[in-house]
C-alpha positions as CSV (number, residue, x, y, z in Angstrom):
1,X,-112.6,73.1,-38.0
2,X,-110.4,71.8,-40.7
3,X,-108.9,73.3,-43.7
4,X,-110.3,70.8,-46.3
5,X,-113.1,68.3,-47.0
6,X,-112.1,65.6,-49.7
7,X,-115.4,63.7,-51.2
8,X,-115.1,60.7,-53.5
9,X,-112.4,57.5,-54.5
10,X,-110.3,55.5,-51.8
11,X,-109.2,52.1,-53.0
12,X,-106.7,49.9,-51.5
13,X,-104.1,49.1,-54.0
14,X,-101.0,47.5,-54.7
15,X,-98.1,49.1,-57.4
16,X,-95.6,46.6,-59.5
17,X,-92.9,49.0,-60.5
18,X,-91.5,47.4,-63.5
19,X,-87.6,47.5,-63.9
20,X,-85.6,49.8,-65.6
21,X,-84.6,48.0,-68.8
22,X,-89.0,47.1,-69.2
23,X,-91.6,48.5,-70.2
24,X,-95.7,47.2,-70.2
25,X,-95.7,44.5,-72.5
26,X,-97.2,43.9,-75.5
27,X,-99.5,40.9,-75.6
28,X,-97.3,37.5,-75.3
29,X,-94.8,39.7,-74.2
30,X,-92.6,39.6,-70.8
31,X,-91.8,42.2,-68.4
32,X,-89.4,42.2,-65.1
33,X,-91.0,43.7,-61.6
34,X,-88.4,45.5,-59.8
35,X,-90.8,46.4,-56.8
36,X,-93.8,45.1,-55.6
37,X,-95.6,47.9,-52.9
38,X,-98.7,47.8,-51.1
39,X,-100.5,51.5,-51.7
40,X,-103.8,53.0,-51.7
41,X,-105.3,54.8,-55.3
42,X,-108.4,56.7,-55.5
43,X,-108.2,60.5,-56.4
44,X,-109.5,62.2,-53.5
45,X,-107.8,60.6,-50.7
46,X,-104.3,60.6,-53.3
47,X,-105.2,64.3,-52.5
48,X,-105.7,64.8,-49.2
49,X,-102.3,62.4,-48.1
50,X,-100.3,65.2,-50.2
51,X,-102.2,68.1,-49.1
52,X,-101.5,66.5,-45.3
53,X,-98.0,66.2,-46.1
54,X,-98.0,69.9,-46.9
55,X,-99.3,70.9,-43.4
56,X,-103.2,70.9,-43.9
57,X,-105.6,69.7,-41.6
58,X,-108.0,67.2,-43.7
59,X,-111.0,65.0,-43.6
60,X,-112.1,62.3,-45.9
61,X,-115.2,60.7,-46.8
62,X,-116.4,58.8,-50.2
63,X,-116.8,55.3,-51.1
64,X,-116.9,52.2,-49.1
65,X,-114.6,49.7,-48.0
66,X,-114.3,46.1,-47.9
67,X,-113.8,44.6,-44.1
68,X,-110.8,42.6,-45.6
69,X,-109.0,45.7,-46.5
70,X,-109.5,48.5,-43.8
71,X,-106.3,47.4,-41.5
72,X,-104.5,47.4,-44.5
73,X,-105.6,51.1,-45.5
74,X,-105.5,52.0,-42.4
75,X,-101.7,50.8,-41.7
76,X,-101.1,53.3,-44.6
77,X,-102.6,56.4,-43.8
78,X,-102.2,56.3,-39.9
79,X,-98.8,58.7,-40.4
80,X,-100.6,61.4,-42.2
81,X,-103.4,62.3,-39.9
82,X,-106.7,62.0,-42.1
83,X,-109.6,62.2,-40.4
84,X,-111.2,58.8,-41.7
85,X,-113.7,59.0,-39.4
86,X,-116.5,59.0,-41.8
87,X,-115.1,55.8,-43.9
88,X,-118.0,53.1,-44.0
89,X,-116.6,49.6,-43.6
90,X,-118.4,46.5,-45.1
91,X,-117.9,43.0,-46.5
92,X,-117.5,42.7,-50.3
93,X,-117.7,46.1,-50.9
94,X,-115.5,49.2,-52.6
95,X,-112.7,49.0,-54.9
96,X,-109.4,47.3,-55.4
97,X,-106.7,47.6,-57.8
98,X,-103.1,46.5,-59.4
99,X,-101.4,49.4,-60.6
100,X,-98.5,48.4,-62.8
101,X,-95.9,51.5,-63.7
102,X,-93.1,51.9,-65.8
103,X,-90.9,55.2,-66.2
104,X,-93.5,56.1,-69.3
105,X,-97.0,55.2,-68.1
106,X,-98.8,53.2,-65.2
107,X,-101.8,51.0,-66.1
108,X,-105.0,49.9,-64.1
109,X,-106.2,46.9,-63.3
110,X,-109.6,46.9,-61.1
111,X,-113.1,46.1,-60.1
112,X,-114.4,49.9,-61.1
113,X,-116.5,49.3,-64.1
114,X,-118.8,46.6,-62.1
115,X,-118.1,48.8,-58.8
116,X,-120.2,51.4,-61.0
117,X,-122.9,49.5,-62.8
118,X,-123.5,48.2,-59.1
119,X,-126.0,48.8,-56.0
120,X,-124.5,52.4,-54.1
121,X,-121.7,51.4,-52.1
122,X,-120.7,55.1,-50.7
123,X,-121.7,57.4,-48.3
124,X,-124.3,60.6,-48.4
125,X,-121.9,63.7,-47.7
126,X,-122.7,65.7,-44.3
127,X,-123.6,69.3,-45.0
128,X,-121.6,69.9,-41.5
129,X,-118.5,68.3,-42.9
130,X,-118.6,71.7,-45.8
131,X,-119.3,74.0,-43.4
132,X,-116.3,73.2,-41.2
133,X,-113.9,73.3,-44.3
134,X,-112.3,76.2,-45.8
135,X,-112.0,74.5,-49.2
136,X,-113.3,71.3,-50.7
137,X,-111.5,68.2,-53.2
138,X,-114.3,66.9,-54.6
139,X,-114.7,63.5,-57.5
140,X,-117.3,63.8,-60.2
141,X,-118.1,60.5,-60.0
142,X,-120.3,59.5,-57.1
143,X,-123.5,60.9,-58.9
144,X,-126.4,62.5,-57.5
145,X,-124.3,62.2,-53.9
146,X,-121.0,64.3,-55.7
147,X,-123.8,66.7,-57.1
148,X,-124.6,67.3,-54.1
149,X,-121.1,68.0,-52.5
150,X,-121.1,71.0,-55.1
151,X,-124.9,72.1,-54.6
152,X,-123.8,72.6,-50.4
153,X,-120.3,73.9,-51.7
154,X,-122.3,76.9,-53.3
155,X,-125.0,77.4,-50.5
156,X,-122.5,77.6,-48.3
157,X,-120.1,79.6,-50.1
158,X,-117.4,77.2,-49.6
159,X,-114.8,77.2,-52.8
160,X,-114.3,73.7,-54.0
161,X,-112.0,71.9,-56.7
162,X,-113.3,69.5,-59.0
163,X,-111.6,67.1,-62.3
164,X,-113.0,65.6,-65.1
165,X,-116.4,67.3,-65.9
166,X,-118.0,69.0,-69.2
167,X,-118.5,72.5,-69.3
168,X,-122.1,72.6,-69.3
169,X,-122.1,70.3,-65.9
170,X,-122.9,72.0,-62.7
171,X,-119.9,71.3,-61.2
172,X,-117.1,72.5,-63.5
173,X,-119.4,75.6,-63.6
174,X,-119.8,76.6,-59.6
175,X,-116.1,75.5,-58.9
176,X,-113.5,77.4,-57.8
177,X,-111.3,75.6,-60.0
178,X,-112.2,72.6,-62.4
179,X,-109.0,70.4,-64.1
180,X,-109.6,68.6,-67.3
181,X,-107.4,66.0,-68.7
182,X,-106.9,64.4,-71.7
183,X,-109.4,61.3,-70.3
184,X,-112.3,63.6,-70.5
185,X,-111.2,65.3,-74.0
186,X,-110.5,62.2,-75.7
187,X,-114.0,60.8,-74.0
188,X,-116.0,64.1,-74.5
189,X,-114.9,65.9,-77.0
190,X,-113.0,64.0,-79.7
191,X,-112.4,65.1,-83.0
192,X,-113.7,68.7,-81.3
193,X,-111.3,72.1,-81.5
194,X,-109.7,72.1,-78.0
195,X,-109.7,76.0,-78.4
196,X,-112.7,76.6,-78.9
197,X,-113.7,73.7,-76.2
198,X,-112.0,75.4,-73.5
199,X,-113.3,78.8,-74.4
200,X,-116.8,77.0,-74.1
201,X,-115.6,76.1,-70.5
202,X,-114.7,79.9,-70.3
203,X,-118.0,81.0,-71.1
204,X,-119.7,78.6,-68.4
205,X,-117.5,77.9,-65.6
206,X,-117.2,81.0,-62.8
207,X,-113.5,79.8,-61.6
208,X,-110.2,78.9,-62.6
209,X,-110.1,76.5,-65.9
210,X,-107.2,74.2,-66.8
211,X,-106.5,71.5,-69.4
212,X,-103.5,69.5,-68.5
213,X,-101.3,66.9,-70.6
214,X,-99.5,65.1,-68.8
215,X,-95.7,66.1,-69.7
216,X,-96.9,68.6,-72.3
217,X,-97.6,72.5,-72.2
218,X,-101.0,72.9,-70.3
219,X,-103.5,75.7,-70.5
220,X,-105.2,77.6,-67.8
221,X,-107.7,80.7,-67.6
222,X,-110.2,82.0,-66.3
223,X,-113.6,83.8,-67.6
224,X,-112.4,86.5,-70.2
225,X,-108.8,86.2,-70.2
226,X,-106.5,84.7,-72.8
227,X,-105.4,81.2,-72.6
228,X,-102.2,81.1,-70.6
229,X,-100.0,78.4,-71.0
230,X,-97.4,76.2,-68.6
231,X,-94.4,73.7,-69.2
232,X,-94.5,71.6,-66.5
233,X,-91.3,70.6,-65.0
234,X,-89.0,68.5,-66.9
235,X,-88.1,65.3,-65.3
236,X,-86.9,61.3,-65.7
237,X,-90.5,60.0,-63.5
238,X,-89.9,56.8,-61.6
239,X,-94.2,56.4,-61.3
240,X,-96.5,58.6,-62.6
241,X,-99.7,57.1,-61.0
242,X,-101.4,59.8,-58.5
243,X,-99.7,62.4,-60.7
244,X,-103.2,64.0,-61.5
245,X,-104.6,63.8,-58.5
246,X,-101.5,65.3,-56.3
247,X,-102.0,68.5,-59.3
248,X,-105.1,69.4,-57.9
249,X,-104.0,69.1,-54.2
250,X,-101.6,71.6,-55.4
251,X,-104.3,73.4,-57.3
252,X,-106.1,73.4,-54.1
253,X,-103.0,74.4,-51.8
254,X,-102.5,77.6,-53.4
255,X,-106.3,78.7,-53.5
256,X,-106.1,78.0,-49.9
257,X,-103.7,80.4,-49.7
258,X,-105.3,83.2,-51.9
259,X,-102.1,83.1,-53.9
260,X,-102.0,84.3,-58.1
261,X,-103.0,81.8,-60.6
262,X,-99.3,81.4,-62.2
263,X,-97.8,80.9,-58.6
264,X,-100.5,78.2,-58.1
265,X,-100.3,76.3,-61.5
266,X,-96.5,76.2,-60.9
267,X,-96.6,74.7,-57.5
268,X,-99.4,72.1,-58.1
269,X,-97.0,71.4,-61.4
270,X,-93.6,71.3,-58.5
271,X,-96.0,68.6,-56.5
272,X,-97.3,66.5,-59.3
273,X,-93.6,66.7,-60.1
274,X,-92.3,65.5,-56.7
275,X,-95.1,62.8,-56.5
276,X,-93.6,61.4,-60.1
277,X,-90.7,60.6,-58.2
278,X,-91.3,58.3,-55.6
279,X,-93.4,54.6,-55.4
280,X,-95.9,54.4,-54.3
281,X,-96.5,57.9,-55.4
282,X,-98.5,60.3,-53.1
283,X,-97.0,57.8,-49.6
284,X,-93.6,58.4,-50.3
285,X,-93.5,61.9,-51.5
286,X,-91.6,64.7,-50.2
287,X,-93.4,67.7,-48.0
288,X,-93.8,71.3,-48.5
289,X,-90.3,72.0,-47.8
290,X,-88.9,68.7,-50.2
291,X,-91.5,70.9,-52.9
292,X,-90.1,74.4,-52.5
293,X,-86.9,73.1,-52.5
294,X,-87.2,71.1,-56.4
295,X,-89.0,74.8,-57.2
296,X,-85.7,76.4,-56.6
297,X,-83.2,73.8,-58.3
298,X,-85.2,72.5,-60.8
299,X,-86.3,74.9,-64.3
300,X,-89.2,74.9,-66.0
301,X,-90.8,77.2,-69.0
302,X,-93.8,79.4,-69.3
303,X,-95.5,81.7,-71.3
């Protein structure tokens, strides 16, 4: 058995952290590198290394990877115990990227767009894989395969936690709990009422609903109730990639543990928190113990 199943993004990476006095530059413009890290992005397995660190027994499976990278992504996740034992290993295959963060933003450089428009290069989930999990991480974005994550989720009764999907789409409505961010709002539903898009999410999705953005308040409900809202914690980030995706890993921490919605939107806010200050993000953060221990010094605001 394990505790959770993460479907979807791996993608060996490597992080600039620009220095202090910089920021990303402007075209024609100049920019020091302080640090120079090797890391690995992708949102579900940013989630499962932070829901590992927090004690959790996890297993990963997703997209491919190219043969000249696997030592490499390896070498990185051998001290958190993943089971990677379903990763498919190819030549010229998967994803790579150059993050490049400042204390403000972090900016993407990759191969996703052609990675997408591409021939299939990741695996058909294994319906055994669900039924051994309590809970499930799962990306939108491997089509008719991530689909199909959700479609065993629900047969088996399995909770899972999703990102990024419209309200009308059949994961966001079968999830336990479905996180939108301003990506998906600016791409889905510009120009539209955000109220009265998130009550549409209301009236279609069966679980937890939150909006997040970024440093600002974010809102969270469920079917029926009133819109509650959250300040995340205040803080001076040192990298704010993996931010996201260490939220839901929180998000999905505290439904593993049955506790309220408030107590869970304020931890997965504590981790996101934590994650924003180390680099390379989710590698270097601190445990469940470094977490509870920023909760108790550190203030926040809610309402």
């Amino acid at each position: 058995m394990i505790d959770i199943y993460l479907y979807g993004m791996i993608s060996p990476s490597t992080v600039y952290l620009l220095a202090d006095d910089f920021r990303f530059p402007k075209p024609n413009q100049y920019a020091d590198i302080k640090l120079s890290l090797s890391s690995v992005g992708g949102e579900a397995i940013n989630s499962a290394i932070v829901l590992s660190k927090l004690g959790m027994k996890t297993k990963f499976d997703g997209i491919w990877i190219n043969s000249d990278l696997i030592e490499k992504v390896k070498s990185l996740l051998d001290p958190f115990g993943i089971d990677l034992s379903r990763i498919t290993v190819k030549p010229d295959s998967g994803t790579e990227e150059i993050v490049i963060a400042d204390k403000e933003s972090r900016t993407v450089f990759g191969n996703y767009a052609r990675f997408f428009s591409g021939e299939k290069q990741w695996n058909d989930p294994h319906e055994e894989d669900i039924q051994q999990a309590s809970i499930v991480g799962l990306d939108p974005y491997l089509k008719e395969e991530s689909l199909s994550v959700a479609q065993m989720c629900v047969r088996n009764l399995k909770p899972y936690v999703t990102i990024d999907c419209k309200y009308d789409d059949y994961l966001a409505m079968h999830a336990a709990a479905v996180i939108i961010s301003h990506e998906l709002r600016d791409q889905a539903y510009r120009n539209c009422n955000m109220q009265e898009i998130f009550r549409k999410y209301q009236d279609c999705c069966s679980g937890l609903i939150i909006f997040t953005y970024g440093a600002d308040e974010l809102w969270y409900a469920r079917h029926g109730q009133r819109i509650k809202k959250f300040m995340p914690y205040k803080i001076k980030p040192v990298d704010t990639t993996g931010a996201g995706d260490s939220f839901r890993a929180g998000i999905i921490y505290g439904l593993l543990n049955s506790w309220s919605d408030e107590a869970t939107v304020e931890f997965a806010s504590a981790v996101a928190a934590c994650v924003c200050f180390s680099v390379p993000h989710a590698l270097n953060a601190p445990g469940l113990d470094g977490i509870l221990k920023f909760m108790r010094e550190v203030g926040r605001g809610s309402e």
